[in-house]
N, C-alpha and C positions, 0 to 999 in steps of 0.2 A: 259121662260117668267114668272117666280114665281118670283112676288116680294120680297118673304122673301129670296132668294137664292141668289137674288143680294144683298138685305143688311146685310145677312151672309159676302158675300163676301168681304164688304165693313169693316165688323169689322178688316178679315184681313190684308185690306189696312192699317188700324190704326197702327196694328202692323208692317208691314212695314214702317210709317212712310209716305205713299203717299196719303195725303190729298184730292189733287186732283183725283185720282182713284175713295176716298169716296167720295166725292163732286158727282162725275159722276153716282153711282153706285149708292147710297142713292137716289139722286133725280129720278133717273130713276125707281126703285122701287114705289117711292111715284104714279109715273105716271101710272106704271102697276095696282097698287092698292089706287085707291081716298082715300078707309077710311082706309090707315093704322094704325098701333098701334103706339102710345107715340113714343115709343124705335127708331122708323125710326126717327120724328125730332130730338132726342139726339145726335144721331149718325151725323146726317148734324152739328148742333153746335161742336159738337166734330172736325169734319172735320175743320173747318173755327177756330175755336182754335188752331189748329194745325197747321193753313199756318200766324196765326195772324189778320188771316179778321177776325178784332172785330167788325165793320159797321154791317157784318152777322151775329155776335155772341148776338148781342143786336136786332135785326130785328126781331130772332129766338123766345128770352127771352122775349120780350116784352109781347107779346101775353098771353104769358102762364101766366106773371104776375096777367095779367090784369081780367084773367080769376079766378086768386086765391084770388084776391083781391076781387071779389064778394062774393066769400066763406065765409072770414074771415070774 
């Protein structure tokens, strides 16, 4: 039940090429741990680039835009 050991494992879903594994793995992480780090959303966008869910890939992005757009 360590969320970082599921999203370890999710990286090497990437490397196999099975999107949906990370999709599963990633989000289930996020659940185990509310405040995870950065590095788990990337890895979900990663997933959903990889299967071509761009609808996910800009839902992800958007956020984080909008958050850097204050900065700037």
């Amino acid at each position: 039940n360590d969320s970082e050991n599921h999203a370890i494992v999710a990286i090497v879903m990437e490397y196999l090429g099975d999107g949906e594994a990370m999709i599963n793995l990633i989000k289930k992480a996020m659940r185990l741990d509310p405040h995870y780090p950065p590095w788990y959303r990337f890895r979900l966008f990663t997933a959903y680039r990889l299967l071509g869910r761009y609808k996910e890939v800009v839902s992800i992005l958007e956020p984080r835009l909008k958050e850097l757009e204050k900065i700037v």
